[in-house]
FIPA-270134 format. One record per residue: residue in one letter; x, y, z of N, C-alpha, C in turn. Coordinates in steps of 0.1 Angstrom, whole numbers, plus 5000, padded with zeros to 4 digits. Example, Ala and Ser with C-alpha at 12.3 -4.5 7.8 and 13.67 -1.06 7.14 Angstrom:
BEGIN
A513249435078512349555078513249675078 S512849785071513749895071512950005079 
This chain:
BEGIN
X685902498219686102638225687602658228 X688302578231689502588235690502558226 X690002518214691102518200690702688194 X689402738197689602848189690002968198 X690402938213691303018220692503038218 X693302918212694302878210694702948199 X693602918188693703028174694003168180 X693403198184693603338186694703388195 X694903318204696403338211697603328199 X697503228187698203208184698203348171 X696703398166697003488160697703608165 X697103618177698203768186699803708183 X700303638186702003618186702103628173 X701403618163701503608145702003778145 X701003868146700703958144701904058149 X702004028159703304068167704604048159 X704803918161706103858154706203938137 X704903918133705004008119705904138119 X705104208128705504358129707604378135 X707404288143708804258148710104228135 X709604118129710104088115710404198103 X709404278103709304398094710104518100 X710204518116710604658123711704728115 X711804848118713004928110714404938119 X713604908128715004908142714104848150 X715304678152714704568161714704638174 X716104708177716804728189716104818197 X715304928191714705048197713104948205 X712804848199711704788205711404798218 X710604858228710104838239709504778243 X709604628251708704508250707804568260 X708104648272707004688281706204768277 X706404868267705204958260704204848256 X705004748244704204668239703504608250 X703704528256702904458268701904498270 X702304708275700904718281700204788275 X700704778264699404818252698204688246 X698904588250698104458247697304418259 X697804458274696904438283696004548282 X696304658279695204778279693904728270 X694504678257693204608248692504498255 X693404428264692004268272691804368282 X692004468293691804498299690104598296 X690404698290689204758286688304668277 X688504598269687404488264686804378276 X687704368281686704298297686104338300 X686104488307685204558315683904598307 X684404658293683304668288682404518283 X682804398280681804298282681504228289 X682304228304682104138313681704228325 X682104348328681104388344680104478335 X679404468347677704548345677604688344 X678304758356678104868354678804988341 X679804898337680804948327679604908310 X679004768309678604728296677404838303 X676604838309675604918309675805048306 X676505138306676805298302677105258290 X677805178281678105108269676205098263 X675605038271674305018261673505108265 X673805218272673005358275673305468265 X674905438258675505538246675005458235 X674805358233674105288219672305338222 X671805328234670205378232670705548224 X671405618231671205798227671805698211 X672505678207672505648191671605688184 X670405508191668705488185668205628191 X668505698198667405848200667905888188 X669205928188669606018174669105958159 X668905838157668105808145666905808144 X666105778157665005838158664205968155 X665006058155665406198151665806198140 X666506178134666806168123665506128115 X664606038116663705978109662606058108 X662306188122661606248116662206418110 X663106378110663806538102663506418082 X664006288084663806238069662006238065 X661506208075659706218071659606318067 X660006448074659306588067659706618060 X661206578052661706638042661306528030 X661106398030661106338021660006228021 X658506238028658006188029658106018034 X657205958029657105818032658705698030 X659005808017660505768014661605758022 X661005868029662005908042661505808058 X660805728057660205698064658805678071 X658505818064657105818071656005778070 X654805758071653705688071653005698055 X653105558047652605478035651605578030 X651105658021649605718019648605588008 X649905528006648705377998649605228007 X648605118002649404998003650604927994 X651504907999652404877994653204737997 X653604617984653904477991655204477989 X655604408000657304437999657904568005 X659404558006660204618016660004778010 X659504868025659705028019660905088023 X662105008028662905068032664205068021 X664305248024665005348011666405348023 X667705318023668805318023669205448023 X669305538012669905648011669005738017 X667805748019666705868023666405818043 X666705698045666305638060667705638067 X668705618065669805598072670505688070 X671605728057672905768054672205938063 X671405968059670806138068671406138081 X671706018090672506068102673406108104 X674306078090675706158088675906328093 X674606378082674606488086674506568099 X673006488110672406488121673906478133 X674606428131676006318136676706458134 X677406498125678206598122677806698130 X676706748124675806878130676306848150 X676306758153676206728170677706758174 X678306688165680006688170680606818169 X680206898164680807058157679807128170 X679107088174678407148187678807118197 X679306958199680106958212681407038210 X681707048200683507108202683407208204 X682407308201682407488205682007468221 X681207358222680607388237682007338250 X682907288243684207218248684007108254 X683207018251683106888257683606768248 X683606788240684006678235686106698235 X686506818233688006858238688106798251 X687506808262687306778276687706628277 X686806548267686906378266688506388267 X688806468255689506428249691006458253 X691206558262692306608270692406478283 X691406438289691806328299692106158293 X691106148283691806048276693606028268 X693906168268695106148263696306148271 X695406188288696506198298696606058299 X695305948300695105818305696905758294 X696705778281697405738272698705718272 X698705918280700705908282701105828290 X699805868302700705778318701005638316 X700205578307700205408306701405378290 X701105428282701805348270703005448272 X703305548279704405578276704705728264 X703605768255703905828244704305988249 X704606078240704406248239702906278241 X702806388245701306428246700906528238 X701306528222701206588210700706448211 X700906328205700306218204699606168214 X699306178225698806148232697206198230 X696906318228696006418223695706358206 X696206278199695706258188695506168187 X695906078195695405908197693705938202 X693705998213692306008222691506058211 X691606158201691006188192690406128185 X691306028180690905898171689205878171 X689105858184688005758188686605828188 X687105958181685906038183686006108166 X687306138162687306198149687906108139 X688006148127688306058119689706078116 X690206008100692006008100692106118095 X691606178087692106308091691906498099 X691206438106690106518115691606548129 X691506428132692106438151693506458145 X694106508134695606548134696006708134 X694506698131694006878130694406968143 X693706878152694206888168695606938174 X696806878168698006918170698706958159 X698107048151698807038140699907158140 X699907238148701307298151702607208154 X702107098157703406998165703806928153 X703106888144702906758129704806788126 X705106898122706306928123707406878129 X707806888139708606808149708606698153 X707506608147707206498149707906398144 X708406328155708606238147708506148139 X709606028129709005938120708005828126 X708805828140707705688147706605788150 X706205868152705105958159703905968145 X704706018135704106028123703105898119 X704005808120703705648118702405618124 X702705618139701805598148700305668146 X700705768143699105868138698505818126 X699505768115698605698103698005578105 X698605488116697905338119696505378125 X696805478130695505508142694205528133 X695005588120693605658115693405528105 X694105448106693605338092692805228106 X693405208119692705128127691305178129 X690905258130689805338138688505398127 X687405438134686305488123686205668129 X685305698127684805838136683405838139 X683305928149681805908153680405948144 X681506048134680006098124679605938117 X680305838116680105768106679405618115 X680105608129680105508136678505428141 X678105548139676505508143675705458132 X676505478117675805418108676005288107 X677405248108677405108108676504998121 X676805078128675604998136674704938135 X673805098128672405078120672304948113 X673404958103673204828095673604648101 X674104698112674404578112673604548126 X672304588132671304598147670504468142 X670204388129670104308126670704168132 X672004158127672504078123673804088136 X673904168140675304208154674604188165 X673904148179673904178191674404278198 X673504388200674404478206675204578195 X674704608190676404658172676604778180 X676004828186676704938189678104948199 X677704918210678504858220679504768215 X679404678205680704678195681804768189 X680904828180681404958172682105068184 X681305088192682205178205683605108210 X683405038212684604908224685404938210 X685204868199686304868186687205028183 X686005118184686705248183687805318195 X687705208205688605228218689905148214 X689805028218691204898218691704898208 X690904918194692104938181692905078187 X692905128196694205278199695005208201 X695205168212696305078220697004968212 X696304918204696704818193697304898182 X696704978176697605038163698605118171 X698805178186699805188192701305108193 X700404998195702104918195702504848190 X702004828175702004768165703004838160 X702304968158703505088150704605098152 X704505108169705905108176706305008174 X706504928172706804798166707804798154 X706904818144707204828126708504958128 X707705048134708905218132709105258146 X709905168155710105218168710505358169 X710305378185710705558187712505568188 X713105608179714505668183715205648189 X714905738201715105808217713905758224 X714005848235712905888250712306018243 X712806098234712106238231710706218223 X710206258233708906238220708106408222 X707406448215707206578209705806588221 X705906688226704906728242703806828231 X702706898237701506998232700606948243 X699907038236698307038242697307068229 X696107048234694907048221694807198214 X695107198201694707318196693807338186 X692407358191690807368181691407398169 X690707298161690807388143689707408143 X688707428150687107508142687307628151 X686507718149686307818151685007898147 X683807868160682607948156682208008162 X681208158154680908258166679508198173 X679308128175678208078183677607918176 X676507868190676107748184675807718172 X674507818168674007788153675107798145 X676407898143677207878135678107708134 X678207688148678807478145678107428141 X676707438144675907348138675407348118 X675807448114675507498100676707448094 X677907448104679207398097679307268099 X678807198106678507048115677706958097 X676707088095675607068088676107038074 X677107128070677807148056679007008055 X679606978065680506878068679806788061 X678806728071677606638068677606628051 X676906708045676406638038676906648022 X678306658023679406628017679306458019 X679706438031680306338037678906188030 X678006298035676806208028676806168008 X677106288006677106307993678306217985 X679406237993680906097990680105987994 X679705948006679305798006678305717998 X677405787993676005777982676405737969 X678005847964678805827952679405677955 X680005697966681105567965680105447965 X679405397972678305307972677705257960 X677605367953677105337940677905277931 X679405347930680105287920680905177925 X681705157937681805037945680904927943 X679404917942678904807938678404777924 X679004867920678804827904680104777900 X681004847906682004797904682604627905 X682004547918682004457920681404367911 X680304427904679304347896680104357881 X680904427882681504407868682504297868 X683304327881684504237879683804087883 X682504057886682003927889681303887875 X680903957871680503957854681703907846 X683103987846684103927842684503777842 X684203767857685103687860684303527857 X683103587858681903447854682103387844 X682703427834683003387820684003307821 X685203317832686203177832685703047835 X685902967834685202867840684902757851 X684002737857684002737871685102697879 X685102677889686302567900685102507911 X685802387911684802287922683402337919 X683002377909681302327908680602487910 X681502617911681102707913681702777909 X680602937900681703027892682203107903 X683803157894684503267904684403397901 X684003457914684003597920684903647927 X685403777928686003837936685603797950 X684403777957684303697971685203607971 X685003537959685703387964687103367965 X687203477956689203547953689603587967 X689003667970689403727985689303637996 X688503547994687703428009689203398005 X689603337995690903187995692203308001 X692403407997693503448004693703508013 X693003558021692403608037692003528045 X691303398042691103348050692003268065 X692803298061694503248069694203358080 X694103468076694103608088692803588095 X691803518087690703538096690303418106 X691103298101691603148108692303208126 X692903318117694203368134693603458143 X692203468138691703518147690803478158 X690503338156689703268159688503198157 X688603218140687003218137687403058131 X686602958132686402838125687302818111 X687302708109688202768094687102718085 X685902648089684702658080684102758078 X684202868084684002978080685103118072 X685803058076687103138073687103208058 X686703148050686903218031686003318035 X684403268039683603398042684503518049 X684503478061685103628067686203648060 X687503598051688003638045687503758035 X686503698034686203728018686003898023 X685003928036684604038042685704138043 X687404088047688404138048688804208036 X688704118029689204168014688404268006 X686904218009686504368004686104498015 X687104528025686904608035688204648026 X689104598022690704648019690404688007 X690004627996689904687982689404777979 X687804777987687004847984686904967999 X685904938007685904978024685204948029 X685204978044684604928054683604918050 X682804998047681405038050680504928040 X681004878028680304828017680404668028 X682004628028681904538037680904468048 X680604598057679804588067678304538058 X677604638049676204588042676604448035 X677804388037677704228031677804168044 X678404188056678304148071676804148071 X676204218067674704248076674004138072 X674204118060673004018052673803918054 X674603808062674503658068673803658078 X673603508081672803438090673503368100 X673103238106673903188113674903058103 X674203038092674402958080676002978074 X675803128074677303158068678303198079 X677903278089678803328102678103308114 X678603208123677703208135677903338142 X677103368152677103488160678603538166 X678903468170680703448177681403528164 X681503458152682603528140681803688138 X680503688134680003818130680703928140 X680503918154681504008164682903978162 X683503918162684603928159684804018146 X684604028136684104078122683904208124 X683204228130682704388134683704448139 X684504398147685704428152687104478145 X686704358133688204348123687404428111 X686404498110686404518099685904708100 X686004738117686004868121687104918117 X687804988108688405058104688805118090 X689105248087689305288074690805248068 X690805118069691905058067691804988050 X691705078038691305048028692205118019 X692605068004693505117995693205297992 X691805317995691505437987692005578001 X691905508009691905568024694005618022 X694605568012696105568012696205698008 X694605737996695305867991695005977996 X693505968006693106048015694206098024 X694806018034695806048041696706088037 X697606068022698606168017698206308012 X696806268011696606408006696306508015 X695806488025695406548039696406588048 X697606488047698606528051699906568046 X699306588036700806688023699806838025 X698706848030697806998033698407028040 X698306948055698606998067699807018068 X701006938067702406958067703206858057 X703006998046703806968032705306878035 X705506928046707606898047707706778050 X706606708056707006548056706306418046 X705306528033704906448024705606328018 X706706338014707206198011707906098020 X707706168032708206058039706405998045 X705806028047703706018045704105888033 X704505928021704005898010705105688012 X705805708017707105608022706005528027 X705405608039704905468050703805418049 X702505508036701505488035701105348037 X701505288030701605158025701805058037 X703205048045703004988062702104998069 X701305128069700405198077699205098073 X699005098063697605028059697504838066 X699004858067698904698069699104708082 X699704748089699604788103698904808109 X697704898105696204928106695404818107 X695604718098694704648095695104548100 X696304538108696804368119696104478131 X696304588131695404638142693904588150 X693404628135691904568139691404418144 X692604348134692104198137692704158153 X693904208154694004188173692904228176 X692304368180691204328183690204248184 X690004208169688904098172689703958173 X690703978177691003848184691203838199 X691603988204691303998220689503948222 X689004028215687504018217686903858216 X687503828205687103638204687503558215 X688503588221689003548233688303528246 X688203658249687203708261686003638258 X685403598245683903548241683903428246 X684703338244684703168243685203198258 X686103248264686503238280685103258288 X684103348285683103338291682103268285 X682003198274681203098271681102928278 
């Protein structure tokens, strides 16, 4: 227990020191921002796993989840019969459960809700006091302050939408900071799916996936500031400015609805060719010839050179190539494919301890393809700073993604101290 504390203390100074090494300006570094952006991560991951009444509102927002799939399952029965869920009309041996007809439909259900909280102003509401929580403690502008809070509810390029009169005057460190955020973090239309898959094999996945979509802020916070410190003291002020605009509920909800199932309709594509994809380059690669008694696959490619990051986090190093391996295809490929190869181990391959940690490190859209999303989304929004976007893509992703793993190395920490 106390060697894999040690891991993980020693991965946080890794991760740090990295970013420190890389900085563009040692001098502008704020060690107190940094500080209490790393106590803000053990601090809120405590409360949410260690007191009661804080994990319990945590496993009261994962029941309304299972309501909302619940719901979902009968909007999929009526539309798509047994396929969708609903009750067998013959016997049948072996698994009925359809992936794309039983689950990915919450996207839509998910969307449809969030475009209803934003007209109704509640979910703005979260999100104006979480960003005040943000300034007063890390220090930032409250143009970023408002798009950090967003994060945790919208995705990378959703919550920039928010300030996007300010994107302009922003600064390079501010700019920076918003791209880690969105490569650290998921969104909520999507967040409840991973869960789904992983309620199996996670304890709790939800209450994971929430807590992860919180402490990666604070962490891709001061990471960034780190890599691309702020300048000056000047940092760019606002307030939230709606980009939707509906004349009433049913109109968010039809746009909530249309979101969806795009969103549905991308992840169905990518899934599909993403795992064929895989099977090709494992078909390829089967033809070299084995090493140590087994042919090579891209798992095994990824386990041997990740496995170092997934060691610093605290995971065993007998497990380490596995969760490597997980890392690697969250980065090549994405999260999501990742997570349905998380779901199917046992205790055989990842004891319970590494799987949460995992869930942690592997919450975010911190993936190669996610590089061209965000240039492209933000050469939309504000064309004038596209190539300097196009500069830091690349940091960002890696920034993002030492993001996530502090987390799951705050969170591994907290595990074995109460174990």
């Amino acid at each position: 227990m106390t060697q894999h504390i040690l891991q993980a203390f020693l991965g946080i100074f890794v991760f740090f020191a990295f970013c420190w090494f890389f900085s563009e300006n040692r001098r502008h570094i704020k060690p107190l921002h940094i500080l209490i952006g790393l106590v803000a991560q053990f601090s809120i991951a405590a409360l949410i796993m260690h007191v009661d009444i804080v994990r319990n509102l945590f496993v009261y927002l994962s029941k309304g989840v299972i309501a909302v799939r619940d719901a979902t399952l009968q909007g999929t029965s009526f539309v798509f019969g047994f396929v969708g869920g609903g009750p067998l009309p013959f016997e049948v041996k072996g698994n009925t459960f359809v992936f794309a007809f039983q689950v990915l439909p919450m996207i839509m259900v998910v969307s449809a809700l969030s475009m209803l909280l934003f007209y109704w102003r509640i979910l703005p509401a979260f999100v104006k006091v979480l960003s005040w929580g943000l300034r007063k403690t890390l220090g930032i502008g409250g143009a970023l302050g408002v798009c950090s809070a967003a994060q945790i509810f919208l995705g990378q390029t959703d919550a920039p939408l928010l300030i996007r009169p300010y994107l302009k005057s922003m600064s390079r460190s501010e700019i920076f900071s918003i791209m880690c955020m969105g490569f650290a973090t998921t969104s909520a239309t999507i967040m409840g799916l991973y869960a789904l898959v992983l309620e199996q094999s996670v304890p709790q996945s939800m209450v994971h996936i929430l807590t992860a979509s919180i402490i990666s802020i604070p962490a891709a916070l001061s990471l960034s500031r780190m890599v691309v410190p702020p300048s000056n003291d000047v940092q760019t002020e606002g307030e939230i400015v709606l980009p939707y605009e509906f004349s009433g509920s049913m109109d968010a909800i039809s746009r909530g609805t249309s979101d969806g199932i795009r969103l549905f309709i991308n992840v169905v594509a990518m899934l599909i060719v993403f795992v064929a994809l895989v099977a090709l380059v494992n078909k390829g690669l089967g033809l070299l010839p084995d090493v140590m008694g087994e042919s090579i696959s891209l798992q095994r490619i990824l386990g041997a050179l990740m496995a170092p990051l997934s060691w610093l986090m605290g995971i065993p190093w007998a497990e380490a190539k596995t969760a490597g391996a997980l890392l690697g295809i969250k980065t090549i490929l994405n999260e999501f494919y990742a997570f349905t190869e998380l779901a199917k181990m046992g205790d055989g391959e990842l004891s319970v301890h590494s799987r949460v940690i995992m869930t942690y490190a592997l919450c975010g859209f911190a993936n190669i393809s996610s590089i061209g999303i965000v240039i492209g989304a933000f050469g939309a929004i504000v064309p004038e700073k596209r190539a300097e976007i196009i500069g830091l893509s690349l940091k960002a992703l890696i920034v993002g993604t030492l993001a996530s793993c502090l987390s799951g190395s705050v969170v591994g920490i907290l595990w074995w101290a109460a174990s």
